[in-house]
N, C-alpha and C positions, 0 to 999 in steps of 0.2 A: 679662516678658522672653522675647524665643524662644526655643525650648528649646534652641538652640546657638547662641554668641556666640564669634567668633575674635576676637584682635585681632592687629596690625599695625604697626611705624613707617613713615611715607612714608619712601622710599628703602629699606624691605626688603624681605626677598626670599620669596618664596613656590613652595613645590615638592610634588610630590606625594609623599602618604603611603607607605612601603613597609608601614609594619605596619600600614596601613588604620585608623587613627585620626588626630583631627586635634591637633597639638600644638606648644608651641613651644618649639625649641632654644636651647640654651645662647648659640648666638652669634645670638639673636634670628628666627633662619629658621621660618615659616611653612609644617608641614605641613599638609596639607589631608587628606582622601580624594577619592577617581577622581567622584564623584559634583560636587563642589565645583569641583576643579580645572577637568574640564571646561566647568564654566558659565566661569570665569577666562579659562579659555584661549580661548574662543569670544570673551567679551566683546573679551582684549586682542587680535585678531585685527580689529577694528574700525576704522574711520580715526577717527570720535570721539573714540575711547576712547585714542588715540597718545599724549597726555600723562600719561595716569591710570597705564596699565601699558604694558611691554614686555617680549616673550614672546623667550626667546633658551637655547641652550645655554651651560652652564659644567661644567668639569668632566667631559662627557658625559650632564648633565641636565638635564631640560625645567626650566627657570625663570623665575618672572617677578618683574621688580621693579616694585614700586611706584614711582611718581612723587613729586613734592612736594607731594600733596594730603595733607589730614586728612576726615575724615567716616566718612561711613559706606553702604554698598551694600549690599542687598538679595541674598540666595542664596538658592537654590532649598529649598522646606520649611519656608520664613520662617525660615530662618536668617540671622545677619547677620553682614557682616564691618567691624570699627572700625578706620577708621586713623587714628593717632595721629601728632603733632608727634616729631618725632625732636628730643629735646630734654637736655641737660646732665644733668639727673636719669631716671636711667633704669629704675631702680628699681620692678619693679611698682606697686607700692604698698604705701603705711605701714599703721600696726599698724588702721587703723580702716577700711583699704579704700581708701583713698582717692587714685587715678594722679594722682598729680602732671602729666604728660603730657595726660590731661585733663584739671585744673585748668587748665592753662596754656591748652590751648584757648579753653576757656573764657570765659578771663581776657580774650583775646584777641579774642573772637567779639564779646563784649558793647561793645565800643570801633568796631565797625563802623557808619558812617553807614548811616539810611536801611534799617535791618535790622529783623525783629525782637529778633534777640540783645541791640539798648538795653536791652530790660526783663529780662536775665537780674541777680540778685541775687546779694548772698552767700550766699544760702539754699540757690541755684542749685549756686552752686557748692561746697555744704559736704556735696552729696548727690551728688558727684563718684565714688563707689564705685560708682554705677548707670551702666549704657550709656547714653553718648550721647544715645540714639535716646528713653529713658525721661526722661534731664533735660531734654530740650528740652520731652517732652508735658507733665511736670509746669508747665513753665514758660506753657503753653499754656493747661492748665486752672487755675492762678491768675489768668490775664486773663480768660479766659473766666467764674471765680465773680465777679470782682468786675463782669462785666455782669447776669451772674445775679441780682446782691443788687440790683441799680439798678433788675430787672424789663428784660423784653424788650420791645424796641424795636419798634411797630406801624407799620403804612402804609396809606394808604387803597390798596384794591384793586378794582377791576370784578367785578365776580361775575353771571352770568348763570344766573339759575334759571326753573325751570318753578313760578309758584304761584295761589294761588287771586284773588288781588288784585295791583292794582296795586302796584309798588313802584318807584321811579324811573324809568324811560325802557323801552315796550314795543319790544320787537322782531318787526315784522309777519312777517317773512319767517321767521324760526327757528320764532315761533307757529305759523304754517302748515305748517313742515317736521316739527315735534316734536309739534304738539297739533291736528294733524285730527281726532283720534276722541276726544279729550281736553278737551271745549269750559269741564267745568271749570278748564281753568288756562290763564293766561296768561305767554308768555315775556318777560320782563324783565333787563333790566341794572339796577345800582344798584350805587354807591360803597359799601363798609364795609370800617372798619380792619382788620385781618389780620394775624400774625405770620407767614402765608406770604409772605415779601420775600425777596430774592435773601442779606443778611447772616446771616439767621438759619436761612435755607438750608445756606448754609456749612460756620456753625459745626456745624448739627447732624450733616451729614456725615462733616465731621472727624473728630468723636466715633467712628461706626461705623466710620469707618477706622482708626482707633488703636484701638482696640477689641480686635480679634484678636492685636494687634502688642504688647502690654508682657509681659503675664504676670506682674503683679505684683497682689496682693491688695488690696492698699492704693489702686493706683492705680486698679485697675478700680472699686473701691468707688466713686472720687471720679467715674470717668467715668459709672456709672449714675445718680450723684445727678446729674448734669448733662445727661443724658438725659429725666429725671421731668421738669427744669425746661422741656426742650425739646418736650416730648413732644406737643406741638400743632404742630408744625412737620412738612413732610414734609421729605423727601431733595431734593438738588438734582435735576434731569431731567438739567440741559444745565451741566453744572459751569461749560463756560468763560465761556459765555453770561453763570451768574451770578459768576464773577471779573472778568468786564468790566465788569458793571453794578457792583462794589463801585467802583468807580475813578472815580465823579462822585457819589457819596452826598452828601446834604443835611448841615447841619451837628446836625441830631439824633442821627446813628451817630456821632458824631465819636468816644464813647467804645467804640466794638466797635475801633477803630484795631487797638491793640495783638493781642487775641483774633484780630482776621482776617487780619493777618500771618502770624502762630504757625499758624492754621489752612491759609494758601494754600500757608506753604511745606510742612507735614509732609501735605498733599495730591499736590502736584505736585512736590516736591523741587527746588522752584527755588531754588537757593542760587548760587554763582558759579562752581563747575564744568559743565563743558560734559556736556550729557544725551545721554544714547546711549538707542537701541533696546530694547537690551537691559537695561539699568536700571531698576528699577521705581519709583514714587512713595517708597519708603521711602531711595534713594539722596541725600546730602546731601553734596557733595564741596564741599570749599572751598582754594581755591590759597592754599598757604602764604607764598608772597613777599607776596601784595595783602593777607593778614592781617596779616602783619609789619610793610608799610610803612604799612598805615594806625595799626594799635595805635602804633607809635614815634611816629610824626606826633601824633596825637590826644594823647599824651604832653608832644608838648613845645607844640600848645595850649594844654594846659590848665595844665602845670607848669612850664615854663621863665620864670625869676625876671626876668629883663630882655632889651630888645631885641621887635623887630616881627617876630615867628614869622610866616611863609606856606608855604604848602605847595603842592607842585604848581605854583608858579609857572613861568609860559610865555612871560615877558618878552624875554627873550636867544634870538639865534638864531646857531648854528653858522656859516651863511653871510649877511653883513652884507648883501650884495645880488647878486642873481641876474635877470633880467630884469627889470628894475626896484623887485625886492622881497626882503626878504631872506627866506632859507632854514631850515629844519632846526632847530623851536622844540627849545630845551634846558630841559628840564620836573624838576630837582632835586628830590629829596623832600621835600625841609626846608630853607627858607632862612630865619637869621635876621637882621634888621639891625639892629646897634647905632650909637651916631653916628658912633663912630668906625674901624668895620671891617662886614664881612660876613662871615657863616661860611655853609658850604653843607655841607649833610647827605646821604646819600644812603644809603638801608638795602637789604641782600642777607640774602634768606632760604637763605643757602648755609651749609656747613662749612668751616672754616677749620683749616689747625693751624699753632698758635703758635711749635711747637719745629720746624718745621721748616722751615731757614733755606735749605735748597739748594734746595726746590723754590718759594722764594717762599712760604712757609706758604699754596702751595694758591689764592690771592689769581690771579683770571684777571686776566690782561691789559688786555681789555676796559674793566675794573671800572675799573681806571687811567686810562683813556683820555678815559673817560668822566670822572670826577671834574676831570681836569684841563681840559678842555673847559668844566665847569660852573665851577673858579676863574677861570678866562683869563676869559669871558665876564661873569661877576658881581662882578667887581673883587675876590677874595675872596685872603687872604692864607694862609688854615688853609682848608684841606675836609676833610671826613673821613667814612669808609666805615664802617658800623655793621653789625655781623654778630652773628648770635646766637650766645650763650655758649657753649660746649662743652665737654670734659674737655680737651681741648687748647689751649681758647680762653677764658682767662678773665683775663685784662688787658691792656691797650693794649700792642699793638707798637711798637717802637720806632719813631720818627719820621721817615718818607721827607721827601726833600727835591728836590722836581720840577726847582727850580731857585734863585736866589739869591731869589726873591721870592715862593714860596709853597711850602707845605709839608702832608704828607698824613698823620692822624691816622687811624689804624687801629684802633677800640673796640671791645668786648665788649659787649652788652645781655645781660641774663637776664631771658628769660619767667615764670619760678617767682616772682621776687619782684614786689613791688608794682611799680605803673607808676612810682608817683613816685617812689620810690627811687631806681630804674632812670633818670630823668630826672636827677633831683640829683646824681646820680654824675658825669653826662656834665657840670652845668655846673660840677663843684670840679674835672673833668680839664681844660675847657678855661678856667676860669679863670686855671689854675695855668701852662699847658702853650701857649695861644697867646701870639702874637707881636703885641704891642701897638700 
């Protein structure tokens, strides 16, 4: 672990230290020290970096908030800072260590198409008291042993050497360049299998860059045994070079898959937030709304008891036609059709509050406009806006009524509990609660 770990909710706030330590306040605020701050303040002064942080006064003090990302950024001295899901349980964590907050991440990360986080487990998640940055690597090096235990993956390679005999195909002109005074040898090329390949490249990389990064006993133990198994491999030269050649491999790697995922991204921090300059590979920032909307989605794939779930659909367009063509596809996050109705789904990674009825509980405008947009257009009678759980926000709002012929269902999700739970709830509310 590095020897200083902060952490953070998206949407908190971050200030500098006056008694030059770094700590965090009762109502969640994020001191730092002058050291830290200013790498923050430079970062959030970036165009990049515009959605991550904003730097502004309150009060009469330098402050920055955080955005709606979760992950994790890289500080100066290999310190790190975690930010976490601003979420209904707020709770450090229980008696075994374990932030619920990242659990929920977690929970969430692993339901992403097309990621590595598919392969994170409950194992993953039950070791939820470690940073972030330390659950991902474990999760790294269990794909990684289980390439290990298969044996690594060879390739025929070209090799050109200087020797005493023939051996595949001479080379006249290298001969001449390399062995004028050397008439014992001759230069040759010839084909032999090789563990030097751009995969195993990679992974062995990985390794030395995580390496300096956990601080943890246990894991560096596992990281040296996984080094001995590497230890005929060199370092990559030209990293991108060999992440480009990973992306049309034979179907003999097909099993390094998982392992070179886990290794590209805690290399290069390509996750779905936007990379700044000043960020280093150990940055892993991930937008809270596209985690939300795909975990709920993926949800009612896989759990929703009847009806033809699609997602994303692009069918319906706002304007029917426009110079010959219609306009402005209306893209709902979750549509499902039953025979005899349509519901449309649509999730906001926003705060809500339930009790309060003067200001609209907090509910943009927008958010309205849109939904009834996606009923009008998909023939749907019930839509309904799904917003994460909160201490304010934890059962359906009472039921808007757009007009005599559709109607707007306001739900609660909670990330802490299981997905399917979370699903099930939604279909006994709208079995109960739409209009037939």
């Amino acid at each position: 672990m590095p020897s200083i770990h902060l952490t953070v909710t998206e949407s908190g706030l971050i200030r500098l230290s006056a008694s030059g330590s770094n700590e965090l306040t009762a109502d969640h605020t994020l001191l730092i020290t002058e050291r830290f701050w200013g790498y923050l303040r430079d970062l959030a002064s970036l165009p990049e970096a515009e959605n991550i942080f904003s730097y502004s006064y309150q009060r009469g003090q330098e402050t920055i908030r955080v955005g709606t990302y979760a992950g994790l950024i890289e500080l100066p001295g290999g310190a790190v800072l975690e930010i976490l899901p601003k979420i209904w349980q707020q709770n450090p964590a229980d008696s075994e260590g374990h932030h619920p907050a990242r659990i929920a991440l977690l929970r969430m990360l692993r339901h992403l198409r097309d990621t590595p986080f598919r392969t994170l487990t409950d194992a993953h998640l039950g070791v939820a008291r470690l940073p972030l940055w330390n659950v991902f690597v474990l999760a790294f090096l269990d794909a990684l042993t289980t390439v290990a235990r298969q044996g690594l993956q060879t390739a025929y390679q070209t090799v050109e050497a200087n020797q005493p005999f023939i051996r595949g195909r001479l080379q006249p002109a290298r001969h001449l360049r390399e062995n004028l005074v050397h008439a014992e040898r001759l230069a040759v090329a010839f084909d032999a299998l090789s563990v030097n390949v751009p995969p195993n490249r990679i992974l062995k990389s990985a390794l030395l860059h995580i390496l300096p990064r956990v601080g943890s006993v246990q894991i560096e133990t596992r990281l040296y045994q996984l080094l001995t198994t590497l230890h005929d491999v060199p370092l990559s030269e030209n990293l991108l070079a060999d992440l480009s050649a990973i992306q049309t491999l034979n179907r003999l790697f097909d099993r390094y898959t998982p392992a070179l995922r886990w290794a590209e991204l805690l290399l290069t921090g390509r996750a779905f937030g936007p990379r700044t300059g000043k960020t280093s590979a150990v940055s892993l920032l991930f937008p809270m709304q596209r985690i939300f909307e795909e975990y709920v989605a993926h949800g009612f794939r896989a759990f929703w008891p009847a009806g033809d779930v699609t997602t994303q659909e692009s069918s319906a367009h706002l304007v029917e036609e426009h110079g010959g063509s219609p306009k402005f596809r209306l893209r709902p996050d979750i549509l499902v059709r039953h025979p005899d109705r349509t519901l449309v789904f649509d999730t906001k990674w926003k705060t809500i509050d339930g009790t309060n009825t003067q200001r609209q509980y907090g509910i943009e405008s927008a958010d309205l406009y849109q939904l009834f947009a996606y009923g009008k257009k998909y023939g749907a009678s019930d839509v309904y806006l799904i917003y994460p759980t909160s201490q304010t926000f934890h059962k359906p709002l009472d039921v808007f009524g757009y007009d005599p012929s559709m109607r707007l269902h306001v739900l609660p999700f909670d990330v802490t509990q299981p997905l399917r739970n979370e699903v099930e709830k939604v279909w006994k509310y709208v079995s109960v609660n739409s209009e037939q």
